[in-house]
MOPAC internal coordinates of N, CA, C and O (Angstrom, degrees):
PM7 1SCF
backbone

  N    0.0000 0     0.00 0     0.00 0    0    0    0
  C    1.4440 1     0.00 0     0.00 0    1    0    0
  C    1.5270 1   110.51 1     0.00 0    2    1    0
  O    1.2310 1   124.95 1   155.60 1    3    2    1
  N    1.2545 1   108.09 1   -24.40 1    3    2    1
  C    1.6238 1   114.23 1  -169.58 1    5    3    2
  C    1.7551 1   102.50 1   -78.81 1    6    5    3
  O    1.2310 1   119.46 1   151.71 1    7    6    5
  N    1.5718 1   118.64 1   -28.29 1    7    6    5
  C    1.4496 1   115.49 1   174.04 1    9    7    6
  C    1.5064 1   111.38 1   -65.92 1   10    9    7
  O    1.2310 1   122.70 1   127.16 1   11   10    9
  N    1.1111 1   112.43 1   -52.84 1   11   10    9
  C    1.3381 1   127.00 1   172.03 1   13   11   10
  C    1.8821 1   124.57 1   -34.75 1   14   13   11
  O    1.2310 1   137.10 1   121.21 1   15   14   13
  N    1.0842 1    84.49 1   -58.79 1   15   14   13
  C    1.6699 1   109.72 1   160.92 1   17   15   14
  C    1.4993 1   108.15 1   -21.54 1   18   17   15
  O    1.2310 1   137.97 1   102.14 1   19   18   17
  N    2.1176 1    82.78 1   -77.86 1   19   18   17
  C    1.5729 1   113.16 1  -148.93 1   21   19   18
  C    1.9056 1    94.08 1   -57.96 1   22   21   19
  O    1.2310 1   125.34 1   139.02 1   23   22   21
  N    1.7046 1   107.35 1   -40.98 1   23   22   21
  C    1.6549 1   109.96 1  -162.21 1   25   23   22
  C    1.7427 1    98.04 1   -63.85 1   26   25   23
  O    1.2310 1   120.55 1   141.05 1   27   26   25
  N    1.2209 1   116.55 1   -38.95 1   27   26   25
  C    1.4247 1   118.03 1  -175.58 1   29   27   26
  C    1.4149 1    92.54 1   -55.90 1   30   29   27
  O    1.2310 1    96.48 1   114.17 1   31   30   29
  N    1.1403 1   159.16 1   -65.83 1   31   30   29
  C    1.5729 1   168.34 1   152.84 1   33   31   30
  C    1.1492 1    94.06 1    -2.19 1   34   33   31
  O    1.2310 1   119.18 1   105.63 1   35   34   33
  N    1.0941 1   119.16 1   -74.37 1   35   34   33
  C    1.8044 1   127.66 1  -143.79 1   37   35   34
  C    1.6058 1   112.37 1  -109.90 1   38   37   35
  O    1.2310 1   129.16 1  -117.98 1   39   38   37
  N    1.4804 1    99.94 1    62.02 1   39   38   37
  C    1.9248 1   107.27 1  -176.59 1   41   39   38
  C    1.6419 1    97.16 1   -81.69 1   42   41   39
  O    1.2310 1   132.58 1   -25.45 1   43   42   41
  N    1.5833 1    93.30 1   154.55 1   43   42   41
  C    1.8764 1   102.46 1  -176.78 1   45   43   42
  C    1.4133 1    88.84 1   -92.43 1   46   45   43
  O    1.2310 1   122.33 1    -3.25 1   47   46   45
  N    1.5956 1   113.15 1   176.75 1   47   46   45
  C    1.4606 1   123.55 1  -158.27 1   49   47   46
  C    2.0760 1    99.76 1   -66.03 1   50   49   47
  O    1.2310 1   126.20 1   141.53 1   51   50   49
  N    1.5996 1   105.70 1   -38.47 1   51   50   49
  C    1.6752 1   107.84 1   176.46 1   53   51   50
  C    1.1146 1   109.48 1   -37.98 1   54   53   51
  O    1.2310 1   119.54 1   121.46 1   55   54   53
  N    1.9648 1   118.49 1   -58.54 1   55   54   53
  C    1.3241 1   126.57 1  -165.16 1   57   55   54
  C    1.2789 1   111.45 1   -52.61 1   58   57   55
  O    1.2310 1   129.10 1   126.80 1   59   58   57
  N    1.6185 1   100.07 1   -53.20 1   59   58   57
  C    1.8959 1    96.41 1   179.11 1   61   59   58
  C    1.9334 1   121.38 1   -29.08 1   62   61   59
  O    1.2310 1   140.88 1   110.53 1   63   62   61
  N    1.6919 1    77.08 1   -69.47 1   63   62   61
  C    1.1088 1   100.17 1  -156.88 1   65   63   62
  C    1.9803 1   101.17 1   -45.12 1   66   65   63
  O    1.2310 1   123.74 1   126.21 1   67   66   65
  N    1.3571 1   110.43 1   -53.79 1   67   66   65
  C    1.7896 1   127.39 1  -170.98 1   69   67   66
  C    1.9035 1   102.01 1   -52.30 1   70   69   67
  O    1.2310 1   130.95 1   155.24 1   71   70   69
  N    1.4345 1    96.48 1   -24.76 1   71   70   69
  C    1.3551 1   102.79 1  -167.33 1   73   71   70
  C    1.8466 1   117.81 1   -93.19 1   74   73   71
  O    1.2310 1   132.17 1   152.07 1   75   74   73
  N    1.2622 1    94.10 1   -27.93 1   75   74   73
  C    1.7605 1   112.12 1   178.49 1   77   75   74
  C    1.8646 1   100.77 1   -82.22 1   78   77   75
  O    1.2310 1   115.31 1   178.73 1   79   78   77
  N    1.5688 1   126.50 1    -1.27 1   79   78   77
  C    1.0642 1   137.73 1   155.41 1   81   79   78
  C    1.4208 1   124.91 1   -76.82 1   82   81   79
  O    1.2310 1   133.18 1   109.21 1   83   82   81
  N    0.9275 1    92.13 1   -70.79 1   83   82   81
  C    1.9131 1   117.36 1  -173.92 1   85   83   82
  C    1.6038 1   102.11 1   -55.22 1   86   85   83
  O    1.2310 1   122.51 1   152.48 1   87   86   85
  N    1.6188 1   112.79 1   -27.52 1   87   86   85
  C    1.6408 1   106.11 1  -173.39 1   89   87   86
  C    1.5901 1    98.92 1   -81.17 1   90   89   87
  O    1.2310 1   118.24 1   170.04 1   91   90   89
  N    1.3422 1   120.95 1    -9.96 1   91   90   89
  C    1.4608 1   117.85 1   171.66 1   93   91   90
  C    1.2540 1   128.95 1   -78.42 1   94   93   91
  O    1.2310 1   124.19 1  -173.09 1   95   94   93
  N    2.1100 1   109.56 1     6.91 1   95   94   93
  C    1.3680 1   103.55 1  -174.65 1   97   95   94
  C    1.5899 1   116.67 1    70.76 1   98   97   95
  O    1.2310 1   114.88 1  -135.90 1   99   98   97
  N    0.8038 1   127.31 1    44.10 1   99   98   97
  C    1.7078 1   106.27 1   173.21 1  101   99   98
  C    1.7415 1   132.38 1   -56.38 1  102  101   99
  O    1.2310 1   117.12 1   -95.29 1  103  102  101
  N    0.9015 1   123.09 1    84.71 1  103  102  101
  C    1.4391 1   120.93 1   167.19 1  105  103  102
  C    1.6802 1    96.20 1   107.42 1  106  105  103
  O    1.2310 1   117.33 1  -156.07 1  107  106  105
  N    1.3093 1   122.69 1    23.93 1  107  106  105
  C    1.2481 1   138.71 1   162.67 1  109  107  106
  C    1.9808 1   108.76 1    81.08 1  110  109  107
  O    1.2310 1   134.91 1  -149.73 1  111  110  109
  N    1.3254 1    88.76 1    30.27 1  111  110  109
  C    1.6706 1    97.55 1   171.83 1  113  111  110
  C    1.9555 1   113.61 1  -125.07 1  114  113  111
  O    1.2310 1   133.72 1   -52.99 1  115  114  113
  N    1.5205 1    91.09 1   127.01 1  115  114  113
  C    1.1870 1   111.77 1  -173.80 1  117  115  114
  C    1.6281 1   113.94 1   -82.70 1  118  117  115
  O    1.2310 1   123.40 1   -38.82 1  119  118  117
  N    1.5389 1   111.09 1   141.18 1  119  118  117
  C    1.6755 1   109.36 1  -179.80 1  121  119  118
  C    1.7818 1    92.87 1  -144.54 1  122  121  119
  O    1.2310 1   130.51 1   -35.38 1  123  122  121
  N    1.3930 1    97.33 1   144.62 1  123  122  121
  C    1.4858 1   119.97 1   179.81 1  125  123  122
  C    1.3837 1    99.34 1  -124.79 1  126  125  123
  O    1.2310 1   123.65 1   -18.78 1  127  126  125
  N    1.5039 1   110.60 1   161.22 1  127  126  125
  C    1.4306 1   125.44 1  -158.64 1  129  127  126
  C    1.8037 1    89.13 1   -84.83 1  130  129  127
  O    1.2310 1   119.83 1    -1.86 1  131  130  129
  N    1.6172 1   117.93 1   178.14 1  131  130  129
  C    1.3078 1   112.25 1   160.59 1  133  131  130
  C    1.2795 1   123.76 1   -70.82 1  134  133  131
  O    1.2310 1   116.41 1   -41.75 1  135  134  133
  N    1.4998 1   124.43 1   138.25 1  135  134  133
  C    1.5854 1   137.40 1   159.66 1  137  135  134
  C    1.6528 1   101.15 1   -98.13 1  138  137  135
  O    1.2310 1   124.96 1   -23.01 1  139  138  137
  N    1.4881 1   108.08 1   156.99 1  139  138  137
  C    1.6306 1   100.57 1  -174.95 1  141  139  138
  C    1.3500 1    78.46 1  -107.08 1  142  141  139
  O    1.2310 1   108.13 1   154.95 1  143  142  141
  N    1.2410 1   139.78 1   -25.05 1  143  142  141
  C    1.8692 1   118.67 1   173.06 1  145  143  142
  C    1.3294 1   115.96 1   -65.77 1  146  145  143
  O    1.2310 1   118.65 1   167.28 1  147  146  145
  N    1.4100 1   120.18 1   -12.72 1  147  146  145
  C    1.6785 1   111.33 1  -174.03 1  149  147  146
  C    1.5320 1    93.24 1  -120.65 1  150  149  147
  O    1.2310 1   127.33 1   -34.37 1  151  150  149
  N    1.6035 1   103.49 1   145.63 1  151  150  149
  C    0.9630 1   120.71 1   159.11 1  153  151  150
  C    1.6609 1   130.76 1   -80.79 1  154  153  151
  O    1.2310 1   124.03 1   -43.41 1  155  154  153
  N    1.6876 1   109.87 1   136.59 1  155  154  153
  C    1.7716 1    93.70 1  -161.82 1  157  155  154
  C    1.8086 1    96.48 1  -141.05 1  158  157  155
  O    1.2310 1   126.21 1   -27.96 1  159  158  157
  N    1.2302 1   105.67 1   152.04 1  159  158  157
  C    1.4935 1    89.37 1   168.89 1  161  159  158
  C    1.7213 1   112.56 1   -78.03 1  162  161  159
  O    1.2310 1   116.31 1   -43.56 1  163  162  161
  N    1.5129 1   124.62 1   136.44 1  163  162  161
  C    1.2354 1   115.02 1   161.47 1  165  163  162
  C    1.2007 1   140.68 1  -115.86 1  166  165  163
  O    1.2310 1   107.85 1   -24.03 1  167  166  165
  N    1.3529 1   140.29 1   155.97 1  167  166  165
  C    1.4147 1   111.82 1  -159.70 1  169  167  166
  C    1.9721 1    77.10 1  -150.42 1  170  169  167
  O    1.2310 1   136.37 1   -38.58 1  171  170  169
  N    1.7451 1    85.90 1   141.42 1  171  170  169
  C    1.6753 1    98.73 1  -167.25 1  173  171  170
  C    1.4773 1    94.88 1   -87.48 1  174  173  171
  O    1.2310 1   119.22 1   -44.18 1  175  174  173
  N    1.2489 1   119.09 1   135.82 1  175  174  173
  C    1.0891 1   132.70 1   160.83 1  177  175  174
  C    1.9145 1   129.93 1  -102.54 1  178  177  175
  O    1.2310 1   116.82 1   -82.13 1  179  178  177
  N    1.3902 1   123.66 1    97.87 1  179  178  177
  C    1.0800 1   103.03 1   178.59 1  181  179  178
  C    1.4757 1   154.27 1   -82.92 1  182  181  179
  O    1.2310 1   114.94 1   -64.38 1  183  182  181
  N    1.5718 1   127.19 1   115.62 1  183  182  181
  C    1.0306 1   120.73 1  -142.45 1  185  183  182
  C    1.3581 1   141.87 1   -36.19 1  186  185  183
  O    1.2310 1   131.98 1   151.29 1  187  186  185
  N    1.6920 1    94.47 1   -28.71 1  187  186  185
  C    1.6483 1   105.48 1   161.38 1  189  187  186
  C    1.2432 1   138.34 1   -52.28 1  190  189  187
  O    1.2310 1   125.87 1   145.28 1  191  190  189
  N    1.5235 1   106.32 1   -34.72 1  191  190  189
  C    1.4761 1   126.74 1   175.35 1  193  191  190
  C    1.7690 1    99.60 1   -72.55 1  194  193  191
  O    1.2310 1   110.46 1   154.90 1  195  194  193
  N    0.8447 1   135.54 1   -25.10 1  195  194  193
  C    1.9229 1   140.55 1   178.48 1  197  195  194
  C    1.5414 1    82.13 1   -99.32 1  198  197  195
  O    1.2310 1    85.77 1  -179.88 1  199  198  197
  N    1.1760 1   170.73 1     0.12 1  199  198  197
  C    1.2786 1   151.06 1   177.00 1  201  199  198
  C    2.1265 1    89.35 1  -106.53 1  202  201  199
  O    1.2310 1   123.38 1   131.46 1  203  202  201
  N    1.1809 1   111.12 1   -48.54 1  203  202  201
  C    1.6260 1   101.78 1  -163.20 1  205  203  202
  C    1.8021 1    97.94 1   -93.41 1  206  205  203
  O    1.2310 1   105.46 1   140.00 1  207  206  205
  N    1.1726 1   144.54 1   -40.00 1  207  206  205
  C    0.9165 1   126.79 1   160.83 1  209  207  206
  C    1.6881 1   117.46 1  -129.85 1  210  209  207
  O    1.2310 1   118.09 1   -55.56 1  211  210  209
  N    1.1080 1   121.24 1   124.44 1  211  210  209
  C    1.3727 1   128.72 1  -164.71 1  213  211  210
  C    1.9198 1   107.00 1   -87.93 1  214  213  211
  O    1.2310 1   137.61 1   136.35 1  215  214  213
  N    1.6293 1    83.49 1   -43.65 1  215  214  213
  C    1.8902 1    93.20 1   172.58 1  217  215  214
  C    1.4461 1   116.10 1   -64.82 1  218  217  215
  O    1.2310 1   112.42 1   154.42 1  219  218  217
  N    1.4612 1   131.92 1   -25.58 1  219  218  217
  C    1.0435 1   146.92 1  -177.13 1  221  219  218
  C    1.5529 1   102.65 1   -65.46 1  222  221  219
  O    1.2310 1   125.57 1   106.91 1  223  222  221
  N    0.9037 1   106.89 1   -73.09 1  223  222  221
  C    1.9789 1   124.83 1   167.99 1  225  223  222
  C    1.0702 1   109.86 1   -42.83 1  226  225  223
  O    1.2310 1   112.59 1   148.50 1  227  226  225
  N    1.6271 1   131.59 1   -31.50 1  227  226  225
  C    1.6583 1   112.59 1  -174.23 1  229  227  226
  C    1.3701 1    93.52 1   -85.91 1  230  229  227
  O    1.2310 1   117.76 1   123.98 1  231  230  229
  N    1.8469 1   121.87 1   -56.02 1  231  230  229
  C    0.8561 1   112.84 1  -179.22 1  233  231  230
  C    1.6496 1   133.48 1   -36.85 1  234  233  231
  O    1.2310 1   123.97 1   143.06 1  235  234  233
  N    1.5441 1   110.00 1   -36.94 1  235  234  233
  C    1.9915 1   102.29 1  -170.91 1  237  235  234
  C    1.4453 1   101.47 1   -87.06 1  238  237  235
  O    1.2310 1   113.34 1   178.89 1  239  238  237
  N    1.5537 1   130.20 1    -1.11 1  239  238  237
  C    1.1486 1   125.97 1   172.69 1  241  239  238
  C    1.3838 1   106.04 1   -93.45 1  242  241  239
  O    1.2310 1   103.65 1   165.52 1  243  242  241
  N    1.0600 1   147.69 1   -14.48 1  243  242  241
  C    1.5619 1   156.46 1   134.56 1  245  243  242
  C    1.4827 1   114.45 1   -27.59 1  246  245  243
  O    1.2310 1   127.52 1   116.40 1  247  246  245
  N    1.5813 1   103.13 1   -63.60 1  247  246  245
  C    1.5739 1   119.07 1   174.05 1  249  247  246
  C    1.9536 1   110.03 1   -43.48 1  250  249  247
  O    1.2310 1   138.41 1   121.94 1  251  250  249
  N    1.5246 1    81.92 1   -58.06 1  251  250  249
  C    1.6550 1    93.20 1  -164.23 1  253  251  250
  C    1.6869 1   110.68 1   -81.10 1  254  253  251
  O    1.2310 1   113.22 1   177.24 1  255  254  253
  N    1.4670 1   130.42 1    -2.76 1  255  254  253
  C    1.1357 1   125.18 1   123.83 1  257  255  254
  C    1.1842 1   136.28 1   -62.54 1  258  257  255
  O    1.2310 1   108.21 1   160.84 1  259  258  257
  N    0.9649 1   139.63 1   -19.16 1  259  258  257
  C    1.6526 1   146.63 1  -174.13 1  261  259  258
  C    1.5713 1   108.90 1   -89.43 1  262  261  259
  O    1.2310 1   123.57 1   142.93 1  263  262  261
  N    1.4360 1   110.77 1   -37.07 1  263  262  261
  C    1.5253 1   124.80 1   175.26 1  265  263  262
  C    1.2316 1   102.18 1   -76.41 1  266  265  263
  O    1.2310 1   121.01 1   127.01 1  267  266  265
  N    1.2088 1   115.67 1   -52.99 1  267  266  265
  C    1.9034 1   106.18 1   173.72 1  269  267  266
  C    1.5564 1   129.03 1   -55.39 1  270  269  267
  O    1.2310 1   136.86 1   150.35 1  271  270  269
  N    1.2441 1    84.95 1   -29.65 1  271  270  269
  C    1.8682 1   107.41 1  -178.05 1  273  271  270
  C    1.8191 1   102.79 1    65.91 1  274  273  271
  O    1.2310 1   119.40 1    34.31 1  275  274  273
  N    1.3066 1   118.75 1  -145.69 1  275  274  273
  C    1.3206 1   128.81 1  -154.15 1  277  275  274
  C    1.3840 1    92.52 1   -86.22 1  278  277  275
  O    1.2310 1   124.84 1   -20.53 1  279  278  277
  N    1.2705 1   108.30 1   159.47 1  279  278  277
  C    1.6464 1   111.36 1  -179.53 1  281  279  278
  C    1.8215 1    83.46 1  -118.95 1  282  281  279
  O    1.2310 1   119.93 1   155.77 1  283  282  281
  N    1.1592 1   117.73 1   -24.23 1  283  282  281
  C    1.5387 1    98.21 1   177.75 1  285  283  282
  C    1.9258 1   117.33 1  -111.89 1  286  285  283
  O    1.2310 1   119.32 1     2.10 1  287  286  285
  N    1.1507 1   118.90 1  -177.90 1  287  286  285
  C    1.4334 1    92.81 1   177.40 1  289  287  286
  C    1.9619 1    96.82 1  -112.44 1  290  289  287
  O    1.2310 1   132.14 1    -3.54 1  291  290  289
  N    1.0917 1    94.16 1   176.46 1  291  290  289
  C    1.3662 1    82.31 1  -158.16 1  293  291  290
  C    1.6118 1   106.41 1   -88.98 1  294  293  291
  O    1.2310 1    95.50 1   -46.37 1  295  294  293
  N    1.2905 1   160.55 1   133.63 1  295  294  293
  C    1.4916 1   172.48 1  -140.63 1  297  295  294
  C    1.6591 1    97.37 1   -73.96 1  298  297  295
  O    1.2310 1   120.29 1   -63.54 1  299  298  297
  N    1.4899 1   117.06 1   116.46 1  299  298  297
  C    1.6656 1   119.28 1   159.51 1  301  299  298
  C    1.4511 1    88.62 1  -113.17 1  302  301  299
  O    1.2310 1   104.28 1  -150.84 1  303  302  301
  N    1.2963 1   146.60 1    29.16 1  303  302  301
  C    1.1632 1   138.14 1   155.71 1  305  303  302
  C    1.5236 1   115.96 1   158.89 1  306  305  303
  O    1.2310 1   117.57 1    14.95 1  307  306  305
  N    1.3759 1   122.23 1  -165.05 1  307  306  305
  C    1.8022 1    93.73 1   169.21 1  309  307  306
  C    1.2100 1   110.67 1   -76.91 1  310  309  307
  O    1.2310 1   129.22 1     2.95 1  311  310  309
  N    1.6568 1    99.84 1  -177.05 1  311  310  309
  C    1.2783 1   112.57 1  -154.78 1  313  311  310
  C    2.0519 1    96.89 1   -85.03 1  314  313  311
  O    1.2310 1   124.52 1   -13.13 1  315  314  313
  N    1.1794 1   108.93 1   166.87 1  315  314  313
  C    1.6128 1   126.79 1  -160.30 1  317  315  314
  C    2.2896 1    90.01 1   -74.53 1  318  317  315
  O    1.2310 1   129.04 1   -39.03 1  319  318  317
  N    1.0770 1   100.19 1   140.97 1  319  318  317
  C    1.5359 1   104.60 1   177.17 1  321  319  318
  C    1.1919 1    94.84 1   -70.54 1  322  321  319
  O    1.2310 1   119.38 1    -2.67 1  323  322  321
  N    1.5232 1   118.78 1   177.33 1  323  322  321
  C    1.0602 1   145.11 1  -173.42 1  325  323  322
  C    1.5677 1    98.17 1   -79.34 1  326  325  323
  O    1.2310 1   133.01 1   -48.26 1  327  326  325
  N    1.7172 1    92.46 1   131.74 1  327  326  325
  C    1.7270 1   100.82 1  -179.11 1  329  327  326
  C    1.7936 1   116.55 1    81.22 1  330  329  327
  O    1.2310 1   126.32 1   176.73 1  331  330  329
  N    1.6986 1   105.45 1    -3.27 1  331  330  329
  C    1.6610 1   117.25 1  -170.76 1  333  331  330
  C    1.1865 1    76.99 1  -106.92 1  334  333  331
  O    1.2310 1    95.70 1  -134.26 1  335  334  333
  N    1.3522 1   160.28 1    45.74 1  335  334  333
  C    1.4476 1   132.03 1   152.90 1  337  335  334
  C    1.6058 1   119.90 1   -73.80 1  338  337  335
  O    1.2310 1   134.91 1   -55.79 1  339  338  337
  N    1.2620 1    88.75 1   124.21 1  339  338  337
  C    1.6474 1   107.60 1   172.31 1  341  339  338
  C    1.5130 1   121.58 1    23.98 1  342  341  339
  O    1.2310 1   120.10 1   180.00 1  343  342  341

């Protein structure tokens, strides 16, 4: 957890930049950095592609949220107790 930490600390100039985007929500979808306790989908991005077009990159991560759709379902009340699943 402590590497994890430190990499959240220490982004290269791409990360900044991919990251001072993504905190703006694009198209009303939210992204958090990696946790090694949560599981996330990830998709590698290479830095060159965020160095030559940055709009390009927000945009196909837009796409490839929208194709995935919701990773959660959305709340008709709280969630089911333990052993109440669906």
């Amino acid at each position: 957890m402590k590497k994890a930490r430190a990499d959240r600390k220490q982004m290269s100039f791409p990360e900044v930049l991919l990251w001072q985007q993504l905190r703006k929500e694009p198209d009303g979808f939210r992204f958090r950095r990696q946790n090694p306790q949560i599981g996330y989908l990830t998709l590698r991005i290479p830095a060159v592609e965020i160095l030559k077009d940055l709009g390009a990159v927000i945009t196909g991560l837009v796409v490839a949220c929208r194709e995935r759709g919701p990773l959660h379902r959305p709340s008709d009340g709280p969630p089911p107790r333990s052993g109440e699943e669906f």
